[in-house]
C-alpha positions as CSV (number, residue, x, y, z in Angstrom):
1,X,0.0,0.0,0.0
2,X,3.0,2.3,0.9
3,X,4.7,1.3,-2.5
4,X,1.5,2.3,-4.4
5,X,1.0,5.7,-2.6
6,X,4.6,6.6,-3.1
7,X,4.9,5.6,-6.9
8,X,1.2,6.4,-7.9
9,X,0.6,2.9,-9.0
10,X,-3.1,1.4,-9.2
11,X,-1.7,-2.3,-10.1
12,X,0.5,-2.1,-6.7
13,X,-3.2,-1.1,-4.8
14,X,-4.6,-4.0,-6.8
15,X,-2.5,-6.0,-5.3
16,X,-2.1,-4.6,-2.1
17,X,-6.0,-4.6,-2.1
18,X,-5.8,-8.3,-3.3
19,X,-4.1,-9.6,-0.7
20,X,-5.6,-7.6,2.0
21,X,-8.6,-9.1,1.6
22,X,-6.9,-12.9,1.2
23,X,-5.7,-11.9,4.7
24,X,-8.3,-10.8,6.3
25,X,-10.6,-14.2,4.4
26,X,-7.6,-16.1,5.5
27,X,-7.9,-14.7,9.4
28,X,-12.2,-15.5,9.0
29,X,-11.4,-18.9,8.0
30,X,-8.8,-19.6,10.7
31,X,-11.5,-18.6,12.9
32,X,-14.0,-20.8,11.4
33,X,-11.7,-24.1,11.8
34,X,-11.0,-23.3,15.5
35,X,-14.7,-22.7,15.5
36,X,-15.5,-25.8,14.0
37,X,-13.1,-28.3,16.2
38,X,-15.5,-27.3,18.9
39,X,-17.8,-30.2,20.3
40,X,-21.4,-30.9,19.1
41,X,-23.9,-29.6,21.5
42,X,-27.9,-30.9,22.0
43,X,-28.6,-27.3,19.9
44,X,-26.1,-28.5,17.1
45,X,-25.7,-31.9,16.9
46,X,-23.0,-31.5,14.0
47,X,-21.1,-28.9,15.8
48,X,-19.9,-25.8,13.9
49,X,-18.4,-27.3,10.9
50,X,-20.6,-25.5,8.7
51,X,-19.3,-22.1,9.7
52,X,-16.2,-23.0,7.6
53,X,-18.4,-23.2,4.4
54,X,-20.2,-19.7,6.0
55,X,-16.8,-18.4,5.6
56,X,-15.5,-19.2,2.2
57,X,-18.3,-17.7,1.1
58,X,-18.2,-14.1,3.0
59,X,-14.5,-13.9,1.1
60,X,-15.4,-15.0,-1.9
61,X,-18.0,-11.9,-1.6
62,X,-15.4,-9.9,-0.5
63,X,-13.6,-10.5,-3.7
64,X,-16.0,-10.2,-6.0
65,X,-16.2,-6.5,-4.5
66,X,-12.6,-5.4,-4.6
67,X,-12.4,-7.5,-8.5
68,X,-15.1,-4.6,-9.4
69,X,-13.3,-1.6,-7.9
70,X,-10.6,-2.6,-9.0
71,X,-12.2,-2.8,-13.3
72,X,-13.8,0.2,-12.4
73,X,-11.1,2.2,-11.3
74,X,-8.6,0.8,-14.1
75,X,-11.3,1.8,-16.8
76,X,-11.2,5.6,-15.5
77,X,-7.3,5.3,-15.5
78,X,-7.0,3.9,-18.8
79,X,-9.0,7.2,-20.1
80,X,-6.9,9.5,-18.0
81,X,-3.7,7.9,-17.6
82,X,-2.2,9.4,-14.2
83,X,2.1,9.8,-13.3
84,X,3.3,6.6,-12.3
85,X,7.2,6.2,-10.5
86,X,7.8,2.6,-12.2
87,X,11.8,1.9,-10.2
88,X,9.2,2.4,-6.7
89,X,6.5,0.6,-8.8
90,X,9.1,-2.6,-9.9
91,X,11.0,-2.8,-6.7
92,X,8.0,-3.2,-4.6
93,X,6.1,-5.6,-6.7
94,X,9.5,-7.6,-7.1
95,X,9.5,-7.5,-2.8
96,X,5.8,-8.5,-3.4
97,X,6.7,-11.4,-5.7
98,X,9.3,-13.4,-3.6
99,X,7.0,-13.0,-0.5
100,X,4.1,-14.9,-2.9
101,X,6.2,-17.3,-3.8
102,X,7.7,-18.2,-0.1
103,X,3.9,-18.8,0.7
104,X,3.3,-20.9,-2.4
105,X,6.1,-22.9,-1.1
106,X,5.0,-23.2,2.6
107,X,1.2,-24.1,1.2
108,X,2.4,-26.7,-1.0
109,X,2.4,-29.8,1.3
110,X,-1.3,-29.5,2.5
111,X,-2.8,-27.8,-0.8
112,X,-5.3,-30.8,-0.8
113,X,-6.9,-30.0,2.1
114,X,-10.0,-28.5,3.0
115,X,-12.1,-25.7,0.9
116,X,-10.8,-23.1,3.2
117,X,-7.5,-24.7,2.7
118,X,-7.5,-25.3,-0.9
119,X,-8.6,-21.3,-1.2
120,X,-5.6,-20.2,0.7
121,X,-3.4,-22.3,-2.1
122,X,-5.4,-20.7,-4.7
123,X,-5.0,-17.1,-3.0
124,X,-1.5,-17.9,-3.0
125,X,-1.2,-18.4,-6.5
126,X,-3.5,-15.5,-7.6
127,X,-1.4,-13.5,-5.8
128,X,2.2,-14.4,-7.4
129,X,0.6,-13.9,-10.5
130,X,-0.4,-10.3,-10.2
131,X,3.2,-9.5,-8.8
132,X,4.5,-10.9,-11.9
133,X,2.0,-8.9,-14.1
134,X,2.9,-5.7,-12.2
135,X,6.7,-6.7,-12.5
136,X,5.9,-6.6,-16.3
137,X,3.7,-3.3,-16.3
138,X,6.5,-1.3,-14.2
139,X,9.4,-2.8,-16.8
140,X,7.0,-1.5,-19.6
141,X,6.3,2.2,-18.2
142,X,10.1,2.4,-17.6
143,X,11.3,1.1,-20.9
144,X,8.2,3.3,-22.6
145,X,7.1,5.7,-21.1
146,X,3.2,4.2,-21.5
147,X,1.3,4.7,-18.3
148,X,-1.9,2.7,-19.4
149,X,0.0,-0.3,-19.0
150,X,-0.6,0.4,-15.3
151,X,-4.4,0.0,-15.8
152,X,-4.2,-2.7,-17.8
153,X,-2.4,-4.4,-15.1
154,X,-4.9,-3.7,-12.6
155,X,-7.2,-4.9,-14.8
156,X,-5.6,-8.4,-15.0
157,X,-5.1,-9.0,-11.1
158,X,-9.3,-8.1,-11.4
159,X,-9.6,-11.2,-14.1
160,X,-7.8,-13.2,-11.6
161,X,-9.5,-12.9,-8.5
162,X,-12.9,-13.7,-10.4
163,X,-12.5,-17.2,-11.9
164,X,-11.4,-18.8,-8.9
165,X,-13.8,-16.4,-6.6
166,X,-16.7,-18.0,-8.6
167,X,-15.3,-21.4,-8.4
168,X,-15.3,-20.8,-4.7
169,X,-18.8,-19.6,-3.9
170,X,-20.5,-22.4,-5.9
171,X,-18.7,-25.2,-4.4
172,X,-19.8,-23.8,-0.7
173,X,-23.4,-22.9,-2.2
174,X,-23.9,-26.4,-2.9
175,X,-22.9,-27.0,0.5
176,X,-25.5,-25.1,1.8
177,X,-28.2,-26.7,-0.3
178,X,-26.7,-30.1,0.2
179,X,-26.2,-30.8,-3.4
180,X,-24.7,-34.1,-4.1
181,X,-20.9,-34.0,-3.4
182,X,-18.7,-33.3,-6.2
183,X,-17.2,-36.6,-7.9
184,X,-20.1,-38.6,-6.4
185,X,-21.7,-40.9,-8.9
186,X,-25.2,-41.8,-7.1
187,X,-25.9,-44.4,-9.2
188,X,-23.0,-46.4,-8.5
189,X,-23.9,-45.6,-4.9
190,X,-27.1,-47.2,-6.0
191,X,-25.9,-49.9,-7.5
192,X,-23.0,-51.1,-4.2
193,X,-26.6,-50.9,-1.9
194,X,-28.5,-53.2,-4.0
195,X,-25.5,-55.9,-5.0
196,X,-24.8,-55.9,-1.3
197,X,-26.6,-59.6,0.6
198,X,-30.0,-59.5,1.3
199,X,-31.1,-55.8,-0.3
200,X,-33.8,-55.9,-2.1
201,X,-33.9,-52.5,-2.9
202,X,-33.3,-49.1,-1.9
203,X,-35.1,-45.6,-2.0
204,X,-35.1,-42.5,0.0
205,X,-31.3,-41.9,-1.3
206,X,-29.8,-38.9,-0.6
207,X,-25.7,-37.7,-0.3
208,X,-25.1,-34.3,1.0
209,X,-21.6,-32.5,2.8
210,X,-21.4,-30.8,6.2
211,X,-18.3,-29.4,5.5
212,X,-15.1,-29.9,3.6
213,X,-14.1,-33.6,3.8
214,X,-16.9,-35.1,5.5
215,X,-19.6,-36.6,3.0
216,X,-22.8,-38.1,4.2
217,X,-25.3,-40.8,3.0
218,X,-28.8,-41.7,3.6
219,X,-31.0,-44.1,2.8
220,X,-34.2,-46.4,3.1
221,X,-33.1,-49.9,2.0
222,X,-35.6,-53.2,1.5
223,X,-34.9,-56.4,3.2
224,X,-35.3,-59.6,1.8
225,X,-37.4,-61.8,3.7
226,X,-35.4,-63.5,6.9
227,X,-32.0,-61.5,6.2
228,X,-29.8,-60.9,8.9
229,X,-30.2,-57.3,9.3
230,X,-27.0,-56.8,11.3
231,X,-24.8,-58.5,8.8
232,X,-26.4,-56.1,6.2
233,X,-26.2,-52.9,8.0
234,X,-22.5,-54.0,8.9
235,X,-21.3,-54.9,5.6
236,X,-23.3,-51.6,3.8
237,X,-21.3,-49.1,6.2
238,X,-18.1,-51.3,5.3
239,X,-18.8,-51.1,1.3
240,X,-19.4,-47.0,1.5
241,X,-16.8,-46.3,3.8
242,X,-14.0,-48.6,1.7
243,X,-15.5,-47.9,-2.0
244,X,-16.9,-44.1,-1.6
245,X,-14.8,-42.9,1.6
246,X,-18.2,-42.2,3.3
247,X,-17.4,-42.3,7.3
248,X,-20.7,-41.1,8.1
249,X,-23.8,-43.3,6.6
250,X,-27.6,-43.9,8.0
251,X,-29.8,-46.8,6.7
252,X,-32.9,-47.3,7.9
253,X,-33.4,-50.7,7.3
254,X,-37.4,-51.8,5.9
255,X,-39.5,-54.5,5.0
256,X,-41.5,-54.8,1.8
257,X,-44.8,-54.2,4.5
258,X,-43.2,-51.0,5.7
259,X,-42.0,-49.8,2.0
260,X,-46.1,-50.2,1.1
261,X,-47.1,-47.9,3.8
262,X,-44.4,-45.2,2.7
263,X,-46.1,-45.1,-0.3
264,X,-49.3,-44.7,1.5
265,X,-48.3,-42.2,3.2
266,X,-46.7,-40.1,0.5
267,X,-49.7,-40.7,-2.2
């Protein structure tokens, strides 16, 4: 921020901006994993693991806000181009860039994390890249003398932030309306239920996540007549857990009397 101020530079307060706001969605998510390692309580039997998801979405809001200042102010700029000091311009961007890519380093063991974790990888990343592009801008304005370049590197660290700030808010939206978890295929969920002993069919299916890493399964599943129903319960847990990594499963296990008066019920 002191580097843009002193050499006039709207791509150093882009990327100043830019990774403000990565801190301060980096500083919400730390709270919301603390928050979430809490115990479950009899008011929220899951705990707080949600506020994680609550979280990557107030950033990726946050983003999208600074992404339009950001265009908004570059379009004024690149109609009246304003004095721009590119040696402050290129030597704090370059201070910029080697802090970036320390961080890159440091994130690289657990980029594959968490959502919250993942989006501090892809922060990261963003972030090295629009240090490079002002890097480029301030060579250009000091070889050229062409102060739009400025702008049109503000412009870029704006493109940046979006793609992966969109990426981010619909993976947590379809947490929140428990959409099926990404890389699930339900029907060969379907299918491991109804080859497993004793199933004679299933309904009521329905896969959903709490939070990042922890996908959950539901479902109503028909007995065949005289099955052990232990065995089964035992051995469906085993084939989701193994096959789908799905720690956390519920079966509520029927006869074909009971799946007749389902269908009662619901008609």
């Amino acid at each position: 921020m002191i580097g843009g101020a002193l050499s006039g530079s709207l791509a150093l307060f882009a990327d100043a901006g830019h990774t403000l706001t990565d801190a301060a969605g980096m500083a919400l998510s730390l709270f919301a994993i603390w928050l979430g390692a809490r115990p479950p309580t009899e008011r929220r039997t899951f705990g707080h693991q949600r506020v994680e998801i609550l979280a990557a979405i107030v950033n990726g809001l946050l983003l999208f806000v600074l992404a339009g200042v950001l265009g908004f102010e570059a379009f004024r700029r690149l109609l009246h181009p304003a004095e721009v000091a590119a040696g402050t311009m290129l030597v704090t961007a370059a201070g910029a860039f080697i802090g970036n890519g320390l961080s890159a380093l440091l994130l690289r063991p657990v980029r594959g994390s968490g959502l919250n974790i993942r989006t501090f990888c892809l922060e990261v990343l963003s972030d090295l890249l629009g240090s490079g592009s002002v890097i480029l801008a301030a060579a250009i304005i000091a070889a050229t003398g062409a102060r739009r370049v400025d702008a049109v590197a503000s412009i870029v660290i704006a493109a940046l932030i979006l793609p992966r700030t969109w990426r981010l808010l619909t993976e947590a939206v379809d947490v929140l309306l428990e959409a099926t978890p990404r890389g699930m295929d339900m029907d060969a969920v379907r299918r491991h239920i109804l080859q497993a002993p004793g199933v004679a069919e299933v309904h009521d299916l329905h896969a959903w996540t709490i939070t990042s890493g922890m996908n959950v399964v539901s479902a109503h599943v028909v007995l065949v007549e005289e099955t052990d129903a232990p065995a089964v319960l035992e051995h469906l847990c085993a084939c989701l857990a193994d096959d789908f990594d799905i720690e956390h499963s519920t079966f509520q296990l029927e006869t074909k009397d009971r799946r007749r008066l389902e269908d009662a019920a619901h008609a």
